[in-house]
N, C-alpha and C positions, 0 to 999 in steps of 0.2 A: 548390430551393435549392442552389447549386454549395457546393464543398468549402472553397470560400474566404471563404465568409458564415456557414457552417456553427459553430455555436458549439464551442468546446471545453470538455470538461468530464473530470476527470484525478479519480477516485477509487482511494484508496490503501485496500489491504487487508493484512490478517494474518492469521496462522489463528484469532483471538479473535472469538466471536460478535458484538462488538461493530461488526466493520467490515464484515462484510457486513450485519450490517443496517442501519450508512448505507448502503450500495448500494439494498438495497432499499427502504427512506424517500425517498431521491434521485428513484429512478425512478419511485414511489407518488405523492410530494408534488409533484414540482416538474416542468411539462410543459417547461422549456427544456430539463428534463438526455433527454428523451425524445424531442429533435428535432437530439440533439446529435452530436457524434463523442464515442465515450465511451473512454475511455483509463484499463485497470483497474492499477493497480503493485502489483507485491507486491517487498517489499525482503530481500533475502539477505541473511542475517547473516555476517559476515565470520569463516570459521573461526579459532577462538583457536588459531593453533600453537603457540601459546607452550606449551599448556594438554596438547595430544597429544601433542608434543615430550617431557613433562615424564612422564605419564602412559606413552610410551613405555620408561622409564629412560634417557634420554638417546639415543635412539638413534631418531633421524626415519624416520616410517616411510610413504613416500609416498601407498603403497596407503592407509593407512588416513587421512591427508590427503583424499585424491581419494574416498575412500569416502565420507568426512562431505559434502564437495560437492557429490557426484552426490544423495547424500537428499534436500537441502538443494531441488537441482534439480528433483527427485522432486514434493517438497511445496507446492514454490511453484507447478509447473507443475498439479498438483489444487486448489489456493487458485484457480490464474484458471479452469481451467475449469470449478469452482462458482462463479465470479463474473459467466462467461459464459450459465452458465447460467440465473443470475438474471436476466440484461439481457434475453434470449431471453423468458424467462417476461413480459417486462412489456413485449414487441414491438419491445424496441432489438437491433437488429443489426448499427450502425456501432457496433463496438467492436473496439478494438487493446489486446492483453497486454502487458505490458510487466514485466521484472523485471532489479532492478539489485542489483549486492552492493553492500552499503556499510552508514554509519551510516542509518536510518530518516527521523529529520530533517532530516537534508541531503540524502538523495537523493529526498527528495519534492517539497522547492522547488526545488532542481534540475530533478527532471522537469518542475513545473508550468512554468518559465520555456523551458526547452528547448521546450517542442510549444505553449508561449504559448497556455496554458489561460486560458479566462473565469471559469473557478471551479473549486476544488479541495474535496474532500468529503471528509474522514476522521471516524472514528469516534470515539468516546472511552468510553476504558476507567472512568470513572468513579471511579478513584483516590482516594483521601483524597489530603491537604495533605503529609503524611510520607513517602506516599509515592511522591506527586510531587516533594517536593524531593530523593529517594535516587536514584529512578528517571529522574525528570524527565520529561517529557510529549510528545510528541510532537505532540498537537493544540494545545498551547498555541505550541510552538516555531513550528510551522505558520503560526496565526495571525500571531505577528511577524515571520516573514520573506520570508515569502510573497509575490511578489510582484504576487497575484489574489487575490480572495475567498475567504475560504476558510469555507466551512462544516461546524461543527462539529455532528455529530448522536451525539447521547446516549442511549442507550435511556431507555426510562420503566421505573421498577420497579414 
């Protein structure tokens, strides 16, 4: 099957148990995401300078800017490669990393529409109602604006 028939399938992650294990439900359950190009995101949070700026007493202080980035960097880059780890464990080997800073929910339809995925997989944290309205959800945003399938996988308790 050439690269251009090749399904895509675009699974977003966080450091929360919840989202690799839709990765591993994905690749367990579903033999298309197993035949796929699999494309892992994990999304950067955008450091608050407001917050170190303030924390500093007024006085920016670059190093420690660039400090919180580079962790930032650190952590995402061990989030993909336990997510590659996973695809490896269950025989998928076409998979590309991918990590963006930004808001969570926009840079995931973003992604899916950018590499014009067939279906996108995120996890869900299982939130109450309060504090999905404080928080707001990210698998729900997903779902509306997406502009692919997107599958929502839930752990069982």
């Amino acid at each position: 099957m050439g690269d251009e028939t090749k399904k895509k399938v675009l699974v977003a992650i966080d450091e929360s148990e919840c989202s690799h294990y839709a990765l591993s439900w994905a690749l367990q359950n579903l033999d298309s995401v197993k035949d796929a190009k699999v494309y892992i995101l994990t999304v950067l949070p955008v450091a608050d300078i407001g917050y170190i700026y303030a924390s500093t007493l007024g006085h920016t202080a670059p190093e420690l800017i660039q400090s919180v980035q580079e962790n930032q960097r650190k952590v995402a880059g061990l989030l993909l490669e336990k997510a590659k780890k996973i695809c490896a464990e269950h025989g998928v080997d076409d998979v590309e990393t991918i990590s963006e800073p930004g808001d969570p929910k926009q840079v995931i339809c973003e992604t899916a529409e950018k590499y014009d995925v067939q279906l996108l997989v995120v996890g869900s944290h299982g939130r109450n109602a309060i504090k999905r309205a404080f928080l707001g959800s990210v698998s729900n945003y997903c779902v509306h604006n997406a502009k692919c399938p997107v599958l929502v996988v839930k752990k069982r308790i």
